[in-house]
ROLODREN-90337 format. One line per field, with one value per atom (N, C-alpha, C): x, y, z; residue in three letters; residue number from 0. Coordinates in steps of 0.2 Angstrom, whole numbers, plus 5000, padded with zeros to 4 digits. Example, Ala and Ser with C-alpha at 12.3 -4.5 7.8 and 13.67 -1.06 7.14 Angstrom:
# residues 2
east <- [5066	5062	5066	5064	5068	5064]
north <- [4972	4978	4984	4989	4995	5000]
up <- [5039	5039	5039	5035	5036	5039]
code <- [ALA	ALA	ALA	SER	SER	SER]
pos <- [0	0	0	1	1	1]
# end
This chain:
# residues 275
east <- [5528	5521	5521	5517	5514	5513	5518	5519	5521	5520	5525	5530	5535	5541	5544	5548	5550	5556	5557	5560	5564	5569	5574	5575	5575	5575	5581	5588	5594	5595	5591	5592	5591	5587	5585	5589	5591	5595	5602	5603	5609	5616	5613	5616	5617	5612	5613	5611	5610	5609	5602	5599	5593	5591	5588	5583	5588	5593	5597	5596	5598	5599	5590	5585	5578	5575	5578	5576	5578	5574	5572	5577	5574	5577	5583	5586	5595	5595	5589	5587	5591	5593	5596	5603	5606	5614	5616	5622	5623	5630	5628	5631	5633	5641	5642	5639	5638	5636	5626	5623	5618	5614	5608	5605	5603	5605	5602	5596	5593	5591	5594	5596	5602	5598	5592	5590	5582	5578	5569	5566	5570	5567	5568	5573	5574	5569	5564	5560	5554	5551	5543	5538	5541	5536	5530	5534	5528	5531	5538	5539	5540	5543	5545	5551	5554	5560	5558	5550	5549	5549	5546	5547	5554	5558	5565	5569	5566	5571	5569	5574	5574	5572	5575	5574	5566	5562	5558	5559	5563	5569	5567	5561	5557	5550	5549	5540	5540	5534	5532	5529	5530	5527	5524	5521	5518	5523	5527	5532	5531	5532	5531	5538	5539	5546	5544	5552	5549	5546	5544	5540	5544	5543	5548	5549	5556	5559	5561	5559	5561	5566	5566	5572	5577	5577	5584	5584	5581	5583	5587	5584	5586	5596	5598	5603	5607	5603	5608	5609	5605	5605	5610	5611	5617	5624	5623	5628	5632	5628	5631	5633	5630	5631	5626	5618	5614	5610	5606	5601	5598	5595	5588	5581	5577	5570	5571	5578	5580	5580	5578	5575	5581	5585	5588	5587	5591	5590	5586	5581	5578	5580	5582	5584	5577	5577	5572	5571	5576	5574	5565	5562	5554	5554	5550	5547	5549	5550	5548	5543	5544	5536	5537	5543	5540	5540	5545	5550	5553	5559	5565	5570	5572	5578	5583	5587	5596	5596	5602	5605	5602	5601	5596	5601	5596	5602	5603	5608	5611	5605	5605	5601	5604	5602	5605	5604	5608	5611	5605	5600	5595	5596	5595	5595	5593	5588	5585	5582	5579	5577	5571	5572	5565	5561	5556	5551	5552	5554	5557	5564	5564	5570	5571	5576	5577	5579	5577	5576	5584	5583	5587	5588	5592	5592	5594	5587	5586	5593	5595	5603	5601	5604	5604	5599	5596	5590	5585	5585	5578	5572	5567	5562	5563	5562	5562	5558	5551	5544	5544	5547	5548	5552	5555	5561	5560	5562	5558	5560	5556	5557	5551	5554	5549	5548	5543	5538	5538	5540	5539	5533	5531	5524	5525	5521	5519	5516	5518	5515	5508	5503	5497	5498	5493	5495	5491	5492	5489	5481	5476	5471	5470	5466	5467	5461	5464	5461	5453	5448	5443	5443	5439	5438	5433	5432	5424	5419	5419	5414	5415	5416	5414	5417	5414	5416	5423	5429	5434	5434	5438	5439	5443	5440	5446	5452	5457	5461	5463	5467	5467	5469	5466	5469	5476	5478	5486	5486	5492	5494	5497	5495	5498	5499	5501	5506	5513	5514	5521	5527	5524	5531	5528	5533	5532	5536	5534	5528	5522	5517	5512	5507	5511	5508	5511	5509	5509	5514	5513	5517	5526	5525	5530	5535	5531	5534	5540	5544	5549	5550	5550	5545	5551	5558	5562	5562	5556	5556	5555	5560	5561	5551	5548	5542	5538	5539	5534	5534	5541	5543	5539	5537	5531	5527	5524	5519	5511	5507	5499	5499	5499	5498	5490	5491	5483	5484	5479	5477	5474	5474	5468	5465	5461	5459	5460	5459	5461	5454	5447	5442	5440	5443	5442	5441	5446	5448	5444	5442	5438	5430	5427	5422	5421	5429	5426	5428	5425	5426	5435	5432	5437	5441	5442	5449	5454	5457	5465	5466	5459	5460	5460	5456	5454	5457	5462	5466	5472	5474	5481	5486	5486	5487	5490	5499	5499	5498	5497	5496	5503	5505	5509	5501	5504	5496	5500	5494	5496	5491	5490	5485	5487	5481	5480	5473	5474	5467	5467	5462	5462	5458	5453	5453	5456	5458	5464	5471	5475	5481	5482	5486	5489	5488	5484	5484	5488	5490	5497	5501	5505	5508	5509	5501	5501	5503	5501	5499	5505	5510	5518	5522	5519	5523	5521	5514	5511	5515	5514	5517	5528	5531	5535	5536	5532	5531	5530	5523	5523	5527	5531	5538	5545	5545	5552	5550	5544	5543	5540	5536	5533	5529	5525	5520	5516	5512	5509	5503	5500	5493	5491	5485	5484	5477	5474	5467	5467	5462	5460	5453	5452	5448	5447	5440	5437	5431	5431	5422	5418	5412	5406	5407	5406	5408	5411	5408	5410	5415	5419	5426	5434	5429	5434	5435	5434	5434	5438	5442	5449	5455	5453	5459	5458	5453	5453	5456	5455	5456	5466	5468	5475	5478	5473	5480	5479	5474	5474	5476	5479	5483	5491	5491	5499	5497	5494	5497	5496	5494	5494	5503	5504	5513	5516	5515	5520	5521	5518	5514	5514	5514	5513	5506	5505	5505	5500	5500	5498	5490	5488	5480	5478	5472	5470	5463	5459	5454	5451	5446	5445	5438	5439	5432	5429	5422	5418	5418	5417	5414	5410	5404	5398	5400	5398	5400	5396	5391	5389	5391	5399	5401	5399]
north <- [5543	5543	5537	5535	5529	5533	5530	5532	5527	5529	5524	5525	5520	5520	5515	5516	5509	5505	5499	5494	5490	5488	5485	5478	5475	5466	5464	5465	5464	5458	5452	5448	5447	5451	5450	5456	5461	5466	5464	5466	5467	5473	5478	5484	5488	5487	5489	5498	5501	5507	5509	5510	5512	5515	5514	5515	5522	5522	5530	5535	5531	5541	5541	5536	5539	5542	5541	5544	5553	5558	5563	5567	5563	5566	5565	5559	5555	5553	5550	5544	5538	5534	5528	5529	5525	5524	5518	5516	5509	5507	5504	5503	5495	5494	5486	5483	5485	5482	5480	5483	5482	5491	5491	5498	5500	5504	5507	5514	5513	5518	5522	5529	5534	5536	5538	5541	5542	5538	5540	5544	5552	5559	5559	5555	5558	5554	5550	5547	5547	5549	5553	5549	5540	5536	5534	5538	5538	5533	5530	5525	5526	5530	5532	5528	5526	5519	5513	5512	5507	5502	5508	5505	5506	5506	5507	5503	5496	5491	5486	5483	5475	5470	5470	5465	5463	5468	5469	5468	5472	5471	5475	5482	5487	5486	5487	5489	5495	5496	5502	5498	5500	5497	5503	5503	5505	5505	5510	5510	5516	5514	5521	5522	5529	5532	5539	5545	5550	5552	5559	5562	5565	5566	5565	5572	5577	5582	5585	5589	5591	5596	5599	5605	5600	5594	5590	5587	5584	5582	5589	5595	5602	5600	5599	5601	5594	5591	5582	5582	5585	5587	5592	5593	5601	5598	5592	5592	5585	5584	5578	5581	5587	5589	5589	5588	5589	5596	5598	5605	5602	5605	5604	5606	5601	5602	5599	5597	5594	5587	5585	5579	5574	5569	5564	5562	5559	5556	5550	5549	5542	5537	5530	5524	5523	5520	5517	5511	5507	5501	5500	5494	5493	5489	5488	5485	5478	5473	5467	5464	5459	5456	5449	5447	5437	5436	5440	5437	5434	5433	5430	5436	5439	5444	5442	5438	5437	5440	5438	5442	5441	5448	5447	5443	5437	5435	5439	5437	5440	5441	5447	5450	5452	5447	5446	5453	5457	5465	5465	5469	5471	5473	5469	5469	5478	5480	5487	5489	5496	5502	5498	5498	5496	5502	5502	5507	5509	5507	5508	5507	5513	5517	5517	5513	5512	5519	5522	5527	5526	5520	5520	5513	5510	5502	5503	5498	5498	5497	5498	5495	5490	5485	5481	5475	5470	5464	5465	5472	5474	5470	5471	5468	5471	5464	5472	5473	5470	5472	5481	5482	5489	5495	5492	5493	5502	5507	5515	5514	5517	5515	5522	5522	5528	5527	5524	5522	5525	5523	5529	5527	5533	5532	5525	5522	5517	5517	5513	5516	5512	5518	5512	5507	5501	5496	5494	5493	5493	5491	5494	5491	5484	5479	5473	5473	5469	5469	5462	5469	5464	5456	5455	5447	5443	5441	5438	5440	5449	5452	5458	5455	5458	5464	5470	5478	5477	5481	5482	5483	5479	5480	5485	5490	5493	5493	5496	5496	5496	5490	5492	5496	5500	5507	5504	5513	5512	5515	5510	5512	5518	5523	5529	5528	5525	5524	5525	5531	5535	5532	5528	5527	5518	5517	5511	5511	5510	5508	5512	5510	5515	5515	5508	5508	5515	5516	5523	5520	5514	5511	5511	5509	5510	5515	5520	5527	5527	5531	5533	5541	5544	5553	5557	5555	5557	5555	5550	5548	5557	5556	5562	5563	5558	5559	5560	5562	5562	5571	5576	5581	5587	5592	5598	5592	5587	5584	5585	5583	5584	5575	5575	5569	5568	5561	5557	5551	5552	5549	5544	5537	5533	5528	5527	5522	5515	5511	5503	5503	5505	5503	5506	5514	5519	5514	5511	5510	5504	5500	5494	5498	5502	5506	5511	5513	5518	5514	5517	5510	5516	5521	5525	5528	5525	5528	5528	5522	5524	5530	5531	5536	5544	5542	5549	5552	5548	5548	5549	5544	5540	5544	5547	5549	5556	5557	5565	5567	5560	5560	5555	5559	5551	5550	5544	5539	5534	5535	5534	5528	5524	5520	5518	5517	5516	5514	5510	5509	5510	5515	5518	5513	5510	5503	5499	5496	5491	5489	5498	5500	5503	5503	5507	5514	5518	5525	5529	5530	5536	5534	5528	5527	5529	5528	5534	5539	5540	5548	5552	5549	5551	5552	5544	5543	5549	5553	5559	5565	5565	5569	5573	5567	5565	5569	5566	5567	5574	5577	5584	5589	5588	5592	5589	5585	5582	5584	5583	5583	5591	5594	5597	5599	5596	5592	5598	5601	5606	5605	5600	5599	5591	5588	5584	5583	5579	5576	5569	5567	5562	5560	5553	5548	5543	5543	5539	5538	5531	5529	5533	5531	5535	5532	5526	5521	5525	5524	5528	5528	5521	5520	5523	5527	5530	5537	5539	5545	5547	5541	5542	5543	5542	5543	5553	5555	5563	5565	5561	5564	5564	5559	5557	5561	5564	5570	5574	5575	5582	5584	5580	5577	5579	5577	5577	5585	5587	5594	5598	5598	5602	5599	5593	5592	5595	5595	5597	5602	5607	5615	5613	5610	5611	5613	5620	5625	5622	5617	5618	5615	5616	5614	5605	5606	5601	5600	5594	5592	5586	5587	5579	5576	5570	5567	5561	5561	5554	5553	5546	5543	5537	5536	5533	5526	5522	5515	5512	5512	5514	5518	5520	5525	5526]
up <- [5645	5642	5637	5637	5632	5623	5619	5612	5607	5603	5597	5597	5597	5595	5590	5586	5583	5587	5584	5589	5583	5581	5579	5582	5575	5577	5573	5579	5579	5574	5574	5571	5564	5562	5555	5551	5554	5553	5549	5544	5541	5542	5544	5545	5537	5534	5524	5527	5531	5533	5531	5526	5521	5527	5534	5537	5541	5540	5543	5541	5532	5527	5527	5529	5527	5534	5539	5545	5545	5544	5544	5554	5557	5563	5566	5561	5563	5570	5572	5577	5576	5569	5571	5566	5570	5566	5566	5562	5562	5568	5574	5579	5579	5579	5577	5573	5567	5562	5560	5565	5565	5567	5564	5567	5576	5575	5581	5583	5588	5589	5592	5592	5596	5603	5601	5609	5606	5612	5611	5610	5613	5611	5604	5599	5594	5589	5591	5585	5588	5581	5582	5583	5583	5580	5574	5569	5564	5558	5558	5556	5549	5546	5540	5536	5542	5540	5540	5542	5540	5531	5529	5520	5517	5522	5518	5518	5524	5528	5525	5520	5516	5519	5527	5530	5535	5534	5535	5546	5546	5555	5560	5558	5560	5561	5568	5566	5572	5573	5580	5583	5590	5596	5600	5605	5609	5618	5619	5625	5626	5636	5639	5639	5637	5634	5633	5635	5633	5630	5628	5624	5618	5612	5607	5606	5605	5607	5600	5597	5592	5592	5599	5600	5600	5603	5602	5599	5594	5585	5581	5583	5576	5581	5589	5590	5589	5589	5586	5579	5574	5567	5567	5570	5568	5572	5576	5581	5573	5569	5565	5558	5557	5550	5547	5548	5543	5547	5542	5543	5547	5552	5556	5551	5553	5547	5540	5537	5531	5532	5526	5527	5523	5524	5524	5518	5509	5506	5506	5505	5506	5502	5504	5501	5497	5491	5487	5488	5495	5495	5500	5495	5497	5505	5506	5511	5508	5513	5515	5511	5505	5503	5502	5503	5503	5498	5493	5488	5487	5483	5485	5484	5488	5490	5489	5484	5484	5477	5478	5471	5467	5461	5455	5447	5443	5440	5433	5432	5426	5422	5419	5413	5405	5401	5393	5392	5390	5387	5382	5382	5377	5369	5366	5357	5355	5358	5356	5361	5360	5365	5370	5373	5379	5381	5382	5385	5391	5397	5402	5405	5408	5409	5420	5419	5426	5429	5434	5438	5442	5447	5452	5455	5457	5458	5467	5469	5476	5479	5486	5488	5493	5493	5498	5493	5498	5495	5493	5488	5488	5483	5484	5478	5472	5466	5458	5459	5460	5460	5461	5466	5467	5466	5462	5457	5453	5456	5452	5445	5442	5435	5431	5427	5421	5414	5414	5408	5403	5399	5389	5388	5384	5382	5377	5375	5372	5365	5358	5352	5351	5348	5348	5343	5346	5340	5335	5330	5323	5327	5318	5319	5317	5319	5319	5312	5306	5299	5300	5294	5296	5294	5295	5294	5292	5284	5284	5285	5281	5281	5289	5292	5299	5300	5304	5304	5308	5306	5308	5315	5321	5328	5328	5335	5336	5339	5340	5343	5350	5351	5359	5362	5367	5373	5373	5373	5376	5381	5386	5390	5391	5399	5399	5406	5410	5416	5413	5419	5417	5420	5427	5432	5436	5439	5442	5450	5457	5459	5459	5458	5461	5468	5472	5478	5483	5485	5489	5495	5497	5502	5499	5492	5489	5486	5487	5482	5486	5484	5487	5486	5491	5490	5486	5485	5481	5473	5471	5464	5462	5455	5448	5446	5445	5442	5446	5454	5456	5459	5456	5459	5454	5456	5452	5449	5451	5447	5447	5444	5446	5448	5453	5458	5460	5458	5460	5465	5469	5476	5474	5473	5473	5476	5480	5482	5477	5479	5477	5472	5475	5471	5464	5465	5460	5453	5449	5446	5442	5445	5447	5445	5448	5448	5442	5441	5436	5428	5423	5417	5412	5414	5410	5412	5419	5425	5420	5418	5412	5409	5404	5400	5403	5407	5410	5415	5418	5425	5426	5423	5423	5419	5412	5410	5412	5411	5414	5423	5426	5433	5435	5442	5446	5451	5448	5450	5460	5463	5469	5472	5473	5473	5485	5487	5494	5495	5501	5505	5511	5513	5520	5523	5520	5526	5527	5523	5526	5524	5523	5525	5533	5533	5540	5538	5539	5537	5540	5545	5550	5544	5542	5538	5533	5529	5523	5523	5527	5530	5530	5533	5533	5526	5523	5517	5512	5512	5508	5511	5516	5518	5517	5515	5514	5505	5502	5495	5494	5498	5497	5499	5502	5505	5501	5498	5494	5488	5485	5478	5476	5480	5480	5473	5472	5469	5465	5460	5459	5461	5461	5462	5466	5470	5472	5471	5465	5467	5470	5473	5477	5476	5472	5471	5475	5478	5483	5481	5484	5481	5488	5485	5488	5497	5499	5505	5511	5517	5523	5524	5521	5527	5521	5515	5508	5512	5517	5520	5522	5528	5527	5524	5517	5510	5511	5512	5512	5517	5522	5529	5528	5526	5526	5523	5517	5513	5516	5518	5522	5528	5533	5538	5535	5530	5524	5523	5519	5517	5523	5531	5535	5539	5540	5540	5536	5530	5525	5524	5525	5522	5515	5511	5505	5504	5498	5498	5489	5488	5482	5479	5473	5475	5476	5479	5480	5476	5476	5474	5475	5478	5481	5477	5475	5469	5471	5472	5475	5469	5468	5463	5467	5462	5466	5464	5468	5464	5459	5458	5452	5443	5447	5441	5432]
code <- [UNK	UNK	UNK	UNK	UNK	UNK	UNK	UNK	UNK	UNK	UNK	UNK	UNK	UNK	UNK	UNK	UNK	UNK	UNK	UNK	UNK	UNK	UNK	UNK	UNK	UNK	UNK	UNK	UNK	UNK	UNK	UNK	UNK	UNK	UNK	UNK	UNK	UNK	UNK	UNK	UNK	UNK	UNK	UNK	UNK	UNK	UNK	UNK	UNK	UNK	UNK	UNK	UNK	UNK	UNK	UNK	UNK	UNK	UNK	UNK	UNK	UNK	UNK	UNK	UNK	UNK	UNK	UNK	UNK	UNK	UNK	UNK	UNK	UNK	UNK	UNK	UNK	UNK	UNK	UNK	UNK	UNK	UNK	UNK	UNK	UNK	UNK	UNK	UNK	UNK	UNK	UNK	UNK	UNK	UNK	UNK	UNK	UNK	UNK	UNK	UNK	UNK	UNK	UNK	UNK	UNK	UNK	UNK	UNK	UNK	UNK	UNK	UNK	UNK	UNK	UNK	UNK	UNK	UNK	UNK	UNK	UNK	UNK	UNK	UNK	UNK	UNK	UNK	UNK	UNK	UNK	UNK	UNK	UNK	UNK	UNK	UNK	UNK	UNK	UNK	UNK	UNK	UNK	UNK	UNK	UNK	UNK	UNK	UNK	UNK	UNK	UNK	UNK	UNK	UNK	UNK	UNK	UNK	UNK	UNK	UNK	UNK	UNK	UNK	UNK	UNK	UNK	UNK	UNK	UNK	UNK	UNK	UNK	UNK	UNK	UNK	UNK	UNK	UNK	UNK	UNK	UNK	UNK	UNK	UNK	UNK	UNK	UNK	UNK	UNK	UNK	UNK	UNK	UNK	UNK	UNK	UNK	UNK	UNK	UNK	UNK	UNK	UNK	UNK	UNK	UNK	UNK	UNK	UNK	UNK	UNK	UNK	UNK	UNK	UNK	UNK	UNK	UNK	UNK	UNK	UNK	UNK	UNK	UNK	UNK	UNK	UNK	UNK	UNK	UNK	UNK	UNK	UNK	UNK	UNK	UNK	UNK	UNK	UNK	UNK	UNK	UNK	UNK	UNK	UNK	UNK	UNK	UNK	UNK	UNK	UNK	UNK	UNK	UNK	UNK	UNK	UNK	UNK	UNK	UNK	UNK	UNK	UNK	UNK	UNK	UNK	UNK	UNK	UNK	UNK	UNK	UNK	UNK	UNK	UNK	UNK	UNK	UNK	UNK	UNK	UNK	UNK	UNK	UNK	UNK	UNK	UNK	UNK	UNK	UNK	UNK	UNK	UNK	UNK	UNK	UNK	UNK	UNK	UNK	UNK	UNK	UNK	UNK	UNK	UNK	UNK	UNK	UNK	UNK	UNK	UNK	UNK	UNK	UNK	UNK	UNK	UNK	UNK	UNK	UNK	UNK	UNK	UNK	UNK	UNK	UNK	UNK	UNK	UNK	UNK	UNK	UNK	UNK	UNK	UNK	UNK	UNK	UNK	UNK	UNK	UNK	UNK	UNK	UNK	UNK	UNK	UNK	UNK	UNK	UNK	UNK	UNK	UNK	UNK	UNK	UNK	UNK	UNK	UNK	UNK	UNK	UNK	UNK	UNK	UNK	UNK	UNK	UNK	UNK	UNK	UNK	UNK	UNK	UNK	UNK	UNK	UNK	UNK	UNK	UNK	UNK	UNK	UNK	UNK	UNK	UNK	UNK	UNK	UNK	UNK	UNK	UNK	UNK	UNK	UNK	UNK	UNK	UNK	UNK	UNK	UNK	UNK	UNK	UNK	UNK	UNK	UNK	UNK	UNK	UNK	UNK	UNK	UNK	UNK	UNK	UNK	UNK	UNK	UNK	UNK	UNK	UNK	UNK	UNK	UNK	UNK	UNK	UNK	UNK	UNK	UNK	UNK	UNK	UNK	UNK	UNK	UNK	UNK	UNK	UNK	UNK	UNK	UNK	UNK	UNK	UNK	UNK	UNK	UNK	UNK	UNK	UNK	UNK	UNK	UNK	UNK	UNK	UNK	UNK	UNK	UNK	UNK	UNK	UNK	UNK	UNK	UNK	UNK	UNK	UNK	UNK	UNK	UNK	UNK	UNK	UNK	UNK	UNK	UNK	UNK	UNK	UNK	UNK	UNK	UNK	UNK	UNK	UNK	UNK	UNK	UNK	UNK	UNK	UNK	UNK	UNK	UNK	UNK	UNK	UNK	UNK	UNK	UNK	UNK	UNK	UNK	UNK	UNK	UNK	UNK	UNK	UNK	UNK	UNK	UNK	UNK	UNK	UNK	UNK	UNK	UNK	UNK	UNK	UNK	UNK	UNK	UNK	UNK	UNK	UNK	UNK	UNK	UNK	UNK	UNK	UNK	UNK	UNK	UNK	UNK	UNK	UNK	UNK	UNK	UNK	UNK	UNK	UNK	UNK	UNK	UNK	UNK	UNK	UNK	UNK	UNK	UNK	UNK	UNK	UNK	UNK	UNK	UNK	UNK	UNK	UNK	UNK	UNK	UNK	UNK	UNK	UNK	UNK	UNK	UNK	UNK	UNK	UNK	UNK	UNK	UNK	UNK	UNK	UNK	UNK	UNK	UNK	UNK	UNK	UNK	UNK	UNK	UNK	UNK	UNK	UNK	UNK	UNK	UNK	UNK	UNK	UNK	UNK	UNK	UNK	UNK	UNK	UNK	UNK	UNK	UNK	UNK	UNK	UNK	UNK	UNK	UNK	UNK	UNK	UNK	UNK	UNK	UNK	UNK	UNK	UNK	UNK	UNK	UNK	UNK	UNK	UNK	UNK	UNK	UNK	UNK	UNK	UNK	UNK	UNK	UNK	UNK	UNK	UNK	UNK	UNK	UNK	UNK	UNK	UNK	UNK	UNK	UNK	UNK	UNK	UNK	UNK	UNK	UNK	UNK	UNK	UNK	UNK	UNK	UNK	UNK	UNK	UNK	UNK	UNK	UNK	UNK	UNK	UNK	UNK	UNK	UNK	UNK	UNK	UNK	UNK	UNK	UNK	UNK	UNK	UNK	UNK	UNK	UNK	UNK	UNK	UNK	UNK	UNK	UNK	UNK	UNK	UNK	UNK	UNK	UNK	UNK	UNK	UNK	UNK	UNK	UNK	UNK	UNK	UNK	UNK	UNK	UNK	UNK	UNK	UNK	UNK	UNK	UNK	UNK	UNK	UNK	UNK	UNK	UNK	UNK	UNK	UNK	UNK	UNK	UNK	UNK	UNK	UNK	UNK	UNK	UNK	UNK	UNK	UNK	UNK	UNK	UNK	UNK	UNK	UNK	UNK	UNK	UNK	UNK	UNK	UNK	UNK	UNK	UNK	UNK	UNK	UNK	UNK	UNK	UNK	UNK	UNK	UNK	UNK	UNK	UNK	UNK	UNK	UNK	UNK	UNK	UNK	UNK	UNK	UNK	UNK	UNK	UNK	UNK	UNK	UNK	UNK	UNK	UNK	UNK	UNK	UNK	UNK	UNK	UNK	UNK	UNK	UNK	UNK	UNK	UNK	UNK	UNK	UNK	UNK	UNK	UNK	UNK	UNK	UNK	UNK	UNK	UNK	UNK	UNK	UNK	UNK	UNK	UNK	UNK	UNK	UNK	UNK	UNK	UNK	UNK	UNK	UNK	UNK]
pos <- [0	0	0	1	1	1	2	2	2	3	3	3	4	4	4	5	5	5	6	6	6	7	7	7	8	8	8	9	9	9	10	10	10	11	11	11	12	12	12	13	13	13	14	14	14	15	15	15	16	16	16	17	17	17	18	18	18	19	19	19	20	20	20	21	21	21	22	22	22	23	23	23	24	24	24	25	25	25	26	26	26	27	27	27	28	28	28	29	29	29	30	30	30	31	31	31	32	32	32	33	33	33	34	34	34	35	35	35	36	36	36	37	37	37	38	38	38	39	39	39	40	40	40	41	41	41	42	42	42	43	43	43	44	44	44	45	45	45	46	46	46	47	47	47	48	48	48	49	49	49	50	50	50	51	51	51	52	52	52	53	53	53	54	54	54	55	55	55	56	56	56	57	57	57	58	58	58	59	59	59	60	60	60	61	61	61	62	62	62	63	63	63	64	64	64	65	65	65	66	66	66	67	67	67	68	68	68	69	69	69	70	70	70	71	71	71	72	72	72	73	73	73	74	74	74	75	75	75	76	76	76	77	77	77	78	78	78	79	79	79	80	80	80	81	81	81	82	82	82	83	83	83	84	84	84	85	85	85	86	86	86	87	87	87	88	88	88	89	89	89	90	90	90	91	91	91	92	92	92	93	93	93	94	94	94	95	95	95	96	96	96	97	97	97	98	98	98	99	99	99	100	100	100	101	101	101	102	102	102	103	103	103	104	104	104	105	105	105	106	106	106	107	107	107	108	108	108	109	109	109	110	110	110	111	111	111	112	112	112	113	113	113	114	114	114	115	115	115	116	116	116	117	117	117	118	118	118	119	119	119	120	120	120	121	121	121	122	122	122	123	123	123	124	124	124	125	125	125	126	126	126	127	127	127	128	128	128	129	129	129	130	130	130	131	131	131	132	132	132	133	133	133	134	134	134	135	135	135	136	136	136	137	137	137	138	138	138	139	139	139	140	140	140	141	141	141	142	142	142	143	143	143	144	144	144	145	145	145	146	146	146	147	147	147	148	148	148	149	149	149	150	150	150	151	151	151	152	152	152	153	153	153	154	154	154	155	155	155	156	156	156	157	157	157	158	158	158	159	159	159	160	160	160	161	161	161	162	162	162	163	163	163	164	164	164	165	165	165	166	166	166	167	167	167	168	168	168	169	169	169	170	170	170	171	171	171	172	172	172	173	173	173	174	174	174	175	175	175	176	176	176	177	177	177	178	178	178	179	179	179	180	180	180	181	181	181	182	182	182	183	183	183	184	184	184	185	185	185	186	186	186	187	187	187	188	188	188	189	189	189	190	190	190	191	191	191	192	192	192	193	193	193	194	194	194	195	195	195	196	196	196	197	197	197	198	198	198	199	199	199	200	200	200	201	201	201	202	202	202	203	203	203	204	204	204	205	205	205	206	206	206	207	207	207	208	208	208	209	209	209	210	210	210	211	211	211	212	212	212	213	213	213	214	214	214	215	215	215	216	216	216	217	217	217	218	218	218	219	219	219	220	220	220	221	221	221	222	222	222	223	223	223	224	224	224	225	225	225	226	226	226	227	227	227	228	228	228	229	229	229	230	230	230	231	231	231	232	232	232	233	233	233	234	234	234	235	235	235	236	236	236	237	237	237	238	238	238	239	239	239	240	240	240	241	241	241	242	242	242	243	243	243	244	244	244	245	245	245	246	246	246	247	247	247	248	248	248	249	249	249	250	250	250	251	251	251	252	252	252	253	253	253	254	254	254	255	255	255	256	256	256	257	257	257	258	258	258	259	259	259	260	260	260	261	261	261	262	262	262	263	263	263	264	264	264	265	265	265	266	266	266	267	267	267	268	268	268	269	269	269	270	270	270	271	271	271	272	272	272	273	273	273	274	274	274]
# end
């Protein structure tokens, strides 16, 4: 049958593994120094190792190739030592983005407390861009003194972004702040459109940011689904502009919480563009 499958590009391949421990089914191993894929039945095509390979050495194709067998994944997962239906520690390492991926340089030892608190350090060539990381709250900053008569300014909004990535492409569905959280879905415009999104949004959510038009949505789709079954999340609202093509952002969690069984509330909110 004609399906997706992923395909391995030996050459750009390092054999750093990431894309093993994130495969769910233990479809690829590392053979001579480079990945493999073990057997066609055992990968779903849905490409979940995709965001995990530094070298960006993965994509899916379109090949006529068996039909994907889950009774032999649960007896290949048992035949290797992992539960069947148990899902594989996932590598934090990102996707591929045309940085410079060599070693990172030396970082002067920090004078005092910093705001941010490194989660986990990607393995292999990773981006820091994508680097998991948890945000401390932020102190407000003074009021800025008037001037020459004129009424007192006020003070700048504080920030209340809890974590870092917040591209959905990026997450890693075993990040700590994304596990019983009240999770937010957001489209790319939301934010743009709405004038009070920070305060009203952001705050007290893991903030998930995506575009269902011009993302790969299956994609999404996987990576929510991942998260709702790892983290197991309290709650999920979903912010979409008013616009026909923001309808797939509904459509993709809802795709997700039927994979996942996750079992928790949902809520989904147009905002008109005109907010």
């Amino acid at each position: 049958m004609l399906r997706d499958l992923i395909v391995i590009d030996e050459a750009k391949c390092d054999g750093c593994g990431n894309c093993v421990t994130a495969c769910a089914e233990g479809a690829l191993a590392i053979v001579g120094g480079k990945a493999k894929l073990v057997s066609d039945v055992y990968c779903d095509g849905l490409g979940a190792c995709l965001g995990h390979c530094p070298q960006g050495a993965i994509t899916v194709v379109k090949r006529d190739v068996p039909a994907f067998d889950q009774k032999a994944v649960d007896v290949h997962l048992t035949r290797i030592g992992r539960a069947p239906g148990a899902h594989a520690a996932p590598s934090p390492a990102p996707t591929a983005c045309g940085c410079d991926h060599g070693e990172p340089a030396a970082q002067p030892a920090p004078t005092g407390p910093s705001p941010i608190s490194i989660m986990s350090r990607p393995a292999g060539h990773a981006c820091p861009g994508s680097q998991m990381r948890s945000l401390a709250p932020r102190a407000a900053p003074a009021m800025a003194k008037p001037t020459g008569g004129s009424p007192q300014q006020p003070a700048a909004r504080v920030s209340q972004l809890s974590h870092w990535p917040i591209q959905l492409a990026l997450l890693n569905p075993a990040a700590p702040f994304l596990r019983g959280a009240d999770l937010l879905l957001t489209a790319h415009c939301v934010p743009v459109a709405m004038p009070d999104f920070h305060q009203r949004w952001v705050g007290g959510h893991g903030v998930m940011l995506a575009c269902p038009k011009l993302d790969d949505l299956a994609r999404h789709t996987a990576k929510l689904a991942a998260i709702l079954s790892e983290g197991q999340p309290a709650s999920l609202t979903v912010l979409k502009m008013e616009v026909p093509c923001c309808g797939g952002l509904e459509w993709s969690a809802k795709q997700a919480i039927e994979q996942s069984g996750w079992r928790g509330r949902l809520e989904i909110i147009t905002v008109p563009i005109a907010a």
